[in-house]
MARBA-3410 file (N, C-alpha, C, O; in Angstrom, 1 decimal):
161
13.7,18.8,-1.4,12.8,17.9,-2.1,11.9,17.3,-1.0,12.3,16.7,0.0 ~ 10.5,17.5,-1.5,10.0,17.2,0.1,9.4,15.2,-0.9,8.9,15.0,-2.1 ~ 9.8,14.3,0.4,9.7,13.1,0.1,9.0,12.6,0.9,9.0,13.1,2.0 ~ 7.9,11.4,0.6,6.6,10.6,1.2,7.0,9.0,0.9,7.5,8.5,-0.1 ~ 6.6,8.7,1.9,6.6,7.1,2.0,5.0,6.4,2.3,4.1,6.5,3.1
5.2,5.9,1.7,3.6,5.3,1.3,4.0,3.4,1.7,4.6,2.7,0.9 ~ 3.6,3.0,2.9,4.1,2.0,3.4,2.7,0.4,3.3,1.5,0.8,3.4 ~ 2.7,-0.3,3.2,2.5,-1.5,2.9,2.4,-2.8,2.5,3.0,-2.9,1.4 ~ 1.9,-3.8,3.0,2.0,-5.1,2.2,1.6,-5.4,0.9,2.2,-6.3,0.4 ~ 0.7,-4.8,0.2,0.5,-4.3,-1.3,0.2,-6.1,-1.2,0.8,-6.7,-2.1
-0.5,-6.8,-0.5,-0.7,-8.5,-1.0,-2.3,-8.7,-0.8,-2.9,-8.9,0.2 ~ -3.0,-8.6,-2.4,-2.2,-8.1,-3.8,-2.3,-6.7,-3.8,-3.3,-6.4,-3.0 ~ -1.9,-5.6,-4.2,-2.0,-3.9,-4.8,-3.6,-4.1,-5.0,-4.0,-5.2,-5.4 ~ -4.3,-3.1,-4.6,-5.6,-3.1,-4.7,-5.8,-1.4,-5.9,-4.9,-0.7,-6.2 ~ -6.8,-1.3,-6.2,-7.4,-0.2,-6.3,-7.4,1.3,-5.8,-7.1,2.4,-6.3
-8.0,0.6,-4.4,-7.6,1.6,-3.6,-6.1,2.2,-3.1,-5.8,3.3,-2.6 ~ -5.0,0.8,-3.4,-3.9,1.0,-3.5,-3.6,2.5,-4.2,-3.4,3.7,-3.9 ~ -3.6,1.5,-5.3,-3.3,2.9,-6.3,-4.1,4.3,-6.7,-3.6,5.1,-7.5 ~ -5.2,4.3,-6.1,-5.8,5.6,-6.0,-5.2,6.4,-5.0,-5.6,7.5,-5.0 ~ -4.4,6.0,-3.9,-3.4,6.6,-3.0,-2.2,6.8,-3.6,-1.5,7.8,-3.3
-1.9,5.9,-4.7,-0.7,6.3,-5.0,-0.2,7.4,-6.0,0.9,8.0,-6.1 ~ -1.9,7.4,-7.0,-1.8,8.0,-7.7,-2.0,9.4,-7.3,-1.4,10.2,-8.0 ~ -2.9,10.2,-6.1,-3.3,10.9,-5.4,-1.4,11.8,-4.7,-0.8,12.8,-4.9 ~ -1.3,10.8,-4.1,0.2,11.1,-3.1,1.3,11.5,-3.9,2.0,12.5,-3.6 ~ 1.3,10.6,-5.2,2.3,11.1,-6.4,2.3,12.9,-6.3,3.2,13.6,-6.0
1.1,13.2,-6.6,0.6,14.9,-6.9,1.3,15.9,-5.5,1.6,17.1,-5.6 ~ 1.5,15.0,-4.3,1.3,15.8,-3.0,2.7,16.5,-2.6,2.9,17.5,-2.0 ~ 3.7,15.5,-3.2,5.2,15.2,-3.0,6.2,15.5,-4.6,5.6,15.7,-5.7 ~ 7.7,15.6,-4.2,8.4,15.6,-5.0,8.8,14.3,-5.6,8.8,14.2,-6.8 ~ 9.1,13.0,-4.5,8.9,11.5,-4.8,8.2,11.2,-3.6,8.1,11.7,-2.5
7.7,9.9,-4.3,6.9,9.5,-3.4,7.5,7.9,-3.7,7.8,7.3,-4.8 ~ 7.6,7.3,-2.2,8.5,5.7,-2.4,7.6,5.0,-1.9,7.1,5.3,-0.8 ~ 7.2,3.9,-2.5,6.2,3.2,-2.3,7.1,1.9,-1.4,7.8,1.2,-2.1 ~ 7.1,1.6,0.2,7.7,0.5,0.8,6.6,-0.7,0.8,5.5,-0.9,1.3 ~ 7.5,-1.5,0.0,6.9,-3.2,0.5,7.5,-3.7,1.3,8.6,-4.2,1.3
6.3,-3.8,2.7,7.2,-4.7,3.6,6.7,-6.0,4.2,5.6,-6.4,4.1 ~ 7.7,-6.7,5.1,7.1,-8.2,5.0,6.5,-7.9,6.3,7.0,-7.1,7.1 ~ 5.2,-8.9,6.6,4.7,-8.9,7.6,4.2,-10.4,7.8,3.2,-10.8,7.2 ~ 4.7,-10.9,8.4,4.1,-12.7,8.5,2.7,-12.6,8.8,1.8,-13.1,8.1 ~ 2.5,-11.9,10.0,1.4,-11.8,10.6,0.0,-12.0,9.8,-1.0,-12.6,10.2
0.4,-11.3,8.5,-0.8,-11.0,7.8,-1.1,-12.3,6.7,-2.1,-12.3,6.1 ~ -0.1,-13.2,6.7,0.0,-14.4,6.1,-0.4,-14.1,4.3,-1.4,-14.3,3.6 ~ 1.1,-13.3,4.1,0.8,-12.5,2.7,0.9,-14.1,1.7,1.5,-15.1,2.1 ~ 0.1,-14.1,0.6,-0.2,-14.6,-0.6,0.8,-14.9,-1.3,1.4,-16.0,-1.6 ~ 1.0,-13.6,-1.7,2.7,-13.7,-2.7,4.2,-13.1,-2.3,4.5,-12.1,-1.6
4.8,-13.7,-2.6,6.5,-13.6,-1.9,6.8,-11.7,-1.7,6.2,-10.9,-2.3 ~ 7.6,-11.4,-1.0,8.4,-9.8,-1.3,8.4,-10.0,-2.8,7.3,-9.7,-3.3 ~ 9.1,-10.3,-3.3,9.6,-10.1,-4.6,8.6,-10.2,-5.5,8.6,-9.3,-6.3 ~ 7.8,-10.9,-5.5,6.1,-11.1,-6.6,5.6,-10.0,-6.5,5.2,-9.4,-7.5 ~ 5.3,-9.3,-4.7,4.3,-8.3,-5.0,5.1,-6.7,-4.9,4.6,-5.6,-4.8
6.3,-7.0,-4.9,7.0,-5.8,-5.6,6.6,-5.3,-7.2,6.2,-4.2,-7.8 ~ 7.0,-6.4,-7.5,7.0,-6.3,-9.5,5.9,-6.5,-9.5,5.7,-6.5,-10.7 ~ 4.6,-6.9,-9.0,3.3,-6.7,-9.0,3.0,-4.9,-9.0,2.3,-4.3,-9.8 ~ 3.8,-4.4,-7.9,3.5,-3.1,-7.5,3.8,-2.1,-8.5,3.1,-1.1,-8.8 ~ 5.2,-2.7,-9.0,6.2,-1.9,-10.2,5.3,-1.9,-11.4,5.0,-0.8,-11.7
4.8,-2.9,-12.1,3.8,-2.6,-12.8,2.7,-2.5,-12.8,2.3,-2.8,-13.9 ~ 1.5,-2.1,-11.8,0.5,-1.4,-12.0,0.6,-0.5,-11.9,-0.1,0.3,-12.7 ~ 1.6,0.2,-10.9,1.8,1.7,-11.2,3.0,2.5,-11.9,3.6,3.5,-11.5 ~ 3.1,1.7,-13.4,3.9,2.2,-14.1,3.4,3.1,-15.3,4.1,3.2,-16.3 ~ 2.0,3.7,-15.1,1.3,4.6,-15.9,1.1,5.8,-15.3,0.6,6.6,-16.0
1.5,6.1,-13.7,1.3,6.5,-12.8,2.3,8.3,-13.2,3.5,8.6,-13.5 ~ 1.6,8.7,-13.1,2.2,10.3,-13.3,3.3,10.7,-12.2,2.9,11.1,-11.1 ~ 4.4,10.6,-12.3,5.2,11.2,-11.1,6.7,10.7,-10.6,7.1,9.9,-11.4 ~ 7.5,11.0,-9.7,8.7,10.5,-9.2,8.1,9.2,-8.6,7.3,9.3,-7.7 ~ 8.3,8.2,-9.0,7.7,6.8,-7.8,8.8,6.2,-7.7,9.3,5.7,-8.8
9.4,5.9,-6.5,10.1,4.3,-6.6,9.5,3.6,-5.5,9.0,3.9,-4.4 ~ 9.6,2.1,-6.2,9.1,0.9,-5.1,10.3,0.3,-4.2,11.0,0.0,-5.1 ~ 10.8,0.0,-3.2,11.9,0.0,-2.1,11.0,-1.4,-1.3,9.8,-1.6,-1.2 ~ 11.8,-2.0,-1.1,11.5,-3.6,-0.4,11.8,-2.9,0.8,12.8,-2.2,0.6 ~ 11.1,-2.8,2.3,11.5,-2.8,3.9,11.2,-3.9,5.0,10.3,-4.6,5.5
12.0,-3.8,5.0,12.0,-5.0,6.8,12.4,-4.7,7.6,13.3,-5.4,8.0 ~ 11.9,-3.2,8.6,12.6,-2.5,9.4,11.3,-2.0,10.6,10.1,-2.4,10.5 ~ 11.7,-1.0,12.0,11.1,0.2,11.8,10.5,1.0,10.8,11.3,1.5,10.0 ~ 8.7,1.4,10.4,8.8,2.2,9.8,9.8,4.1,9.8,10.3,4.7,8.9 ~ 9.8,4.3,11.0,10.2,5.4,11.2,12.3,5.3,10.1,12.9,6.0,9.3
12.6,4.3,10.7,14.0,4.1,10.3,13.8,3.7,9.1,14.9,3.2,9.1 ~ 13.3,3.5,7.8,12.8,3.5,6.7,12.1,4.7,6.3,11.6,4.8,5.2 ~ 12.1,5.4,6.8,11.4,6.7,6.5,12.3,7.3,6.2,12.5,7.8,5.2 ~ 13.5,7.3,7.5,14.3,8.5,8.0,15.7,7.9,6.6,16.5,8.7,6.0 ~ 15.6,6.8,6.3,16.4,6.1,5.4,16.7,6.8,3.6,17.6,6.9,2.8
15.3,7.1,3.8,14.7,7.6,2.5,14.7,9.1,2.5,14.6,9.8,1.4 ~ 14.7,9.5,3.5,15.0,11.0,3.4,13.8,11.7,3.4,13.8,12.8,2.8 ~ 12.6,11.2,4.2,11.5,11.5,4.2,11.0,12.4,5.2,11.5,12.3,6.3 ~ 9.9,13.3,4.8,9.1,14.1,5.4,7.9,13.8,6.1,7.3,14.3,7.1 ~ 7.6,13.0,5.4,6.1,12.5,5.8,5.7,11.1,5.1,6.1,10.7,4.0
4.6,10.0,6.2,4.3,9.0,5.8,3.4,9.1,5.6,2.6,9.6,6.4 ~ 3.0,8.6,3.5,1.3,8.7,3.5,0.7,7.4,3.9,1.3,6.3,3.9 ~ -0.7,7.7,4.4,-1.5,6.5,4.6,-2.6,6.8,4.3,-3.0,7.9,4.5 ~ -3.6,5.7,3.7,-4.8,5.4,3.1,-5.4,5.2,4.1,-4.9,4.5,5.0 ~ -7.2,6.0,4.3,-8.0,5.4,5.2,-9.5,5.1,4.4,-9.9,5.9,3.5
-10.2,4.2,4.8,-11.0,3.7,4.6,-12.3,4.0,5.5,-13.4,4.4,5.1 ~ -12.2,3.8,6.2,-13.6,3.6,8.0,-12.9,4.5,8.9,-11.9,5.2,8.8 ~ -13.6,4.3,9.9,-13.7,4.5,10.6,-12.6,4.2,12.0,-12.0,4.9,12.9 ~ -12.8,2.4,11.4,-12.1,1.7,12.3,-10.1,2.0,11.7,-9.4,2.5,12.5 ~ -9.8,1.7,10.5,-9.0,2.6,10.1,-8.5,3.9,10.7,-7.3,4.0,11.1
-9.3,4.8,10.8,-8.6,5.7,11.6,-8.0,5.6,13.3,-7.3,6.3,14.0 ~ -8.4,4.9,13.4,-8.5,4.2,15.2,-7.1,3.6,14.9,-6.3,4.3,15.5 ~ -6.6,2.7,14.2,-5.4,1.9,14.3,-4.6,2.8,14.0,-3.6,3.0,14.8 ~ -4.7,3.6,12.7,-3.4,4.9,12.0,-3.3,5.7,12.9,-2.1,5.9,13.2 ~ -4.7,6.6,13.8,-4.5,7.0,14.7,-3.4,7.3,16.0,-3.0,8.3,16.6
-3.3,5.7,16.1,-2.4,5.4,17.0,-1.0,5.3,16.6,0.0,5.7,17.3 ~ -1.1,4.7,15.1,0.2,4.0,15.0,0.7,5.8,14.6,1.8,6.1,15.0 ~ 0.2,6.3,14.3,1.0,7.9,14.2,1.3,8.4,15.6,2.3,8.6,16.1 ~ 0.7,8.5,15.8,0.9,8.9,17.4,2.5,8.3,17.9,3.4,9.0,18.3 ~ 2.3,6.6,17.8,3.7,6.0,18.2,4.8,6.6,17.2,5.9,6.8,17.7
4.8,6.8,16.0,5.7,7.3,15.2,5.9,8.6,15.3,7.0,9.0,15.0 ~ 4.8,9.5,15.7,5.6,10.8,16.0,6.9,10.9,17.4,7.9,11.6,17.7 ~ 6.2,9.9,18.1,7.6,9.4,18.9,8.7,9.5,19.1,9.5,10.2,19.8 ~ 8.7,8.6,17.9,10.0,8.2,17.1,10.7,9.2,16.6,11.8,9.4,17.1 ~ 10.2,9.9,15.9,10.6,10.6,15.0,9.6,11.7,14.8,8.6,11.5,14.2
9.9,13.2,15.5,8.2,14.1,15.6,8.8,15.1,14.2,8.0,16.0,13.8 ~ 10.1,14.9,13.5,9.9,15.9,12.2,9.5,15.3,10.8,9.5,15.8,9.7 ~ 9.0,13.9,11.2,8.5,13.0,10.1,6.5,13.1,10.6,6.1,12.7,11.7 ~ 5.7,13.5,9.6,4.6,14.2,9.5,4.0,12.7,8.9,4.6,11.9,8.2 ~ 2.3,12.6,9.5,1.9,11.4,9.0,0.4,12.3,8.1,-0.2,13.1,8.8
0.1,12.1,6.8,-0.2,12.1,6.4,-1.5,11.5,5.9,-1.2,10.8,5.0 ~ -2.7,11.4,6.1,-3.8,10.6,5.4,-4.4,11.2,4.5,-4.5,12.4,4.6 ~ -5.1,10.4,3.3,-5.6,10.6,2.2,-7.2,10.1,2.6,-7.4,9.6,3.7 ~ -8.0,10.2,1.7,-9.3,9.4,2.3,-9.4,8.3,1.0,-9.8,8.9,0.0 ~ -9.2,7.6,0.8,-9.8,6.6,-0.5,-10.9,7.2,-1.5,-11.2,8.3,-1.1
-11.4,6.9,-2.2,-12.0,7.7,-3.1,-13.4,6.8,-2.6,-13.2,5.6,-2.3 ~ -14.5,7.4,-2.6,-15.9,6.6,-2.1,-15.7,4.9,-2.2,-15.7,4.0,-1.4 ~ -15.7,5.1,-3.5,-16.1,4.3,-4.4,-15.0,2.5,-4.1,-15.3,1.4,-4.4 ~ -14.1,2.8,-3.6,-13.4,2.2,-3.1,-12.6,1.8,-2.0,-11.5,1.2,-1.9 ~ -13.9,2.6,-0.7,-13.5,2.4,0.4,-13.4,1.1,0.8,-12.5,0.8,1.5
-14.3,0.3,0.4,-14.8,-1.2,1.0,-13.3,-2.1,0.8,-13.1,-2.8,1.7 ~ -12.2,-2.2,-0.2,-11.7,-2.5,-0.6,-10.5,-2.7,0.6,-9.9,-1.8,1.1 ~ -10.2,-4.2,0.7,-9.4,-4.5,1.5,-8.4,-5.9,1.2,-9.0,-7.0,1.2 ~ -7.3,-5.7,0.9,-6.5,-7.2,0.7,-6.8,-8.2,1.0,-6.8,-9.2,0.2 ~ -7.1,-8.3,2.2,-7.4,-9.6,2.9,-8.5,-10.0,2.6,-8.6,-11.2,2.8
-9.9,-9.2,2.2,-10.9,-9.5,1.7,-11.0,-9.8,0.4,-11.8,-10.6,0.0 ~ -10.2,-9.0,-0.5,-10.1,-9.2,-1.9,-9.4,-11.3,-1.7,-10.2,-12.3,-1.9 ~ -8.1,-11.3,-1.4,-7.9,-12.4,-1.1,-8.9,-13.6,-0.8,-9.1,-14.6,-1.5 ~ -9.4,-13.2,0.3,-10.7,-14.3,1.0,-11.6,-14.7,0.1,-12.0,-15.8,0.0 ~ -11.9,-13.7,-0.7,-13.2,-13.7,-2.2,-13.0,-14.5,-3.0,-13.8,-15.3,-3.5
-11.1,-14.6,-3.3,-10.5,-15.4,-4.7,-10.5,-16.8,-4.4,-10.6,-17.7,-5.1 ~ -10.3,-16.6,-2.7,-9.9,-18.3,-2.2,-11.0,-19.2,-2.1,-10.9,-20.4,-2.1 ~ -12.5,-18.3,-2.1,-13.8,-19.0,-2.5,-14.3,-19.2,-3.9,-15.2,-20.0,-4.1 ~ -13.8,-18.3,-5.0,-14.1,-18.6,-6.4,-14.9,-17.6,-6.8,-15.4,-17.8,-7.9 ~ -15.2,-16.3,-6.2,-15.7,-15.2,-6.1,-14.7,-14.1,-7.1,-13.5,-14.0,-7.3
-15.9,-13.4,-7.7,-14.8,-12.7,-8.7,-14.4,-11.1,-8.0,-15.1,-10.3,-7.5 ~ -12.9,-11.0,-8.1,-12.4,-9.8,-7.4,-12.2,-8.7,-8.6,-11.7,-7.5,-8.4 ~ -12.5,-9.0,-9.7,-12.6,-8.0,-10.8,-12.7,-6.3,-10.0,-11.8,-5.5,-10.0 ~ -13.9,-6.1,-9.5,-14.0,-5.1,-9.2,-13.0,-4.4,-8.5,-13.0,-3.2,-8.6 ~ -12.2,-5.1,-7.6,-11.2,-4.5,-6.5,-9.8,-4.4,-7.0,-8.9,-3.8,-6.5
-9.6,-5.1,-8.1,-8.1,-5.0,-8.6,-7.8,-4.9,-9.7,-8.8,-5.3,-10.4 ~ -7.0,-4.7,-10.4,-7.0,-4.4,-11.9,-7.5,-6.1,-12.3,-7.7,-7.0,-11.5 ~ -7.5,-6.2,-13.8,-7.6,-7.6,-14.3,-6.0,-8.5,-14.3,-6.0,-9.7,-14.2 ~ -4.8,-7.6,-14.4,-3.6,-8.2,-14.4,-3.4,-9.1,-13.0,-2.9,-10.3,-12.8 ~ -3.9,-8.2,-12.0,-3.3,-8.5,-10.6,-4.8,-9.9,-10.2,-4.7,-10.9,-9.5
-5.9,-9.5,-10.9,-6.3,-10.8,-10.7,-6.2,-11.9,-11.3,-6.7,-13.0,-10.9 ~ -5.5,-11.8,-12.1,-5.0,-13.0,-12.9,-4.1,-13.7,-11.7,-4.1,-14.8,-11.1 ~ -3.1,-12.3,-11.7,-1.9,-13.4,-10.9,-2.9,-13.8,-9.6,-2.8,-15.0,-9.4 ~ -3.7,-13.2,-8.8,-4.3,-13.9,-7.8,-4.7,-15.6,-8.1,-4.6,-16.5,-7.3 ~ -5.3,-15.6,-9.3,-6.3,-16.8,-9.7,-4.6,-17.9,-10.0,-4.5,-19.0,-9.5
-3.6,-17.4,-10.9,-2.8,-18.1,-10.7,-2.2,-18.7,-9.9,-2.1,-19.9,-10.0 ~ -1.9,-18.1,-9.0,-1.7,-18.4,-7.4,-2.4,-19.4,-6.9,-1.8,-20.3,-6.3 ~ -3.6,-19.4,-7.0,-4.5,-20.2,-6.4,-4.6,-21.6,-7.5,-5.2,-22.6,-7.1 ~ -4.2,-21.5,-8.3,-4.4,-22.8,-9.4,-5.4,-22.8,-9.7,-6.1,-23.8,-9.5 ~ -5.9,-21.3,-10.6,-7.0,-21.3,-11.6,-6.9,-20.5,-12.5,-7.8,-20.1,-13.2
-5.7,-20.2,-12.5,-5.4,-19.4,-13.8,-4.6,-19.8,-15.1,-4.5,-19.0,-16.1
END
């Protein structure tokens, strides 16, 4: 069973999110979507919010999917799951420069786990969490970047929903 880990903070699940996931679903036998915490990025909503955030937008989603909470090494989260390869979404340019690398250090790790990139679909390259976020925290509508559910919960969040 060849298995994919599709790794990020999902704060909030974007579009482009799920055009990866829905794409990656197709590529693999399951494909496990990891939520993991990262302070750094000064996520919005708890692990647990943007899990069951994640669990339901892609619950229309054609395929093997499970969502898995991580707070590890990605490679030891990979190797956990029984995985072949990590997918990852790129956008730019700059994008490939960081994945670039971080594959590089993960083949390291682990050189029988294969890193995988998808390209985003045009139309939703621009599309970035932290920008979607930044938009909501000025009163800007993020409609276009996320479903309507996930901007609700954003606007909730913020005490405007």
């Amino acid at each position: 069973m060849k298995i994919a880990v599709y790794p990020g903070t999902f704060d909030p699940i974007t579009l482009g999110h799920l055009d990866i996931i829905r794409r990656g679903a197709h590529l693999v036998d399951k494909l496990v979507v990891g939520v993991t915490t990262n302070p750094s990025k000064e996520p919005m909503f708890s692990v647990a919010e943007r899990m069951a955030m994640v669990r339901r937008e892609m619950a229309d989603i054609d395929g093997n999917i499970e969502v898995v909470e991580f707070d590890s090494l990605l490679m030891n989260f990979a190797e956990a799951q029984g995985a072949s390869a990590i997918l990852r979404g790129l956008r730019a340019v700059a994008d490939f420069e960081y994945e670039f690398q971080m594959a590089g250090m993960n083949q390291q790790l682990n050189d029988a786990i294969e890193t995988v990139f998808l390209m985003a679909d045009v139309s939703l390259q621009p599309i970035a969490s932290k920008l979607v976020k930044e938009i909501a925290r000025y009163g800007g509508s993020i409609e276009k970047f996320v479903t309507p559910t996930v901007a609700e919960d954003v606007r909730r969040h913020l005490g405007r929903g």
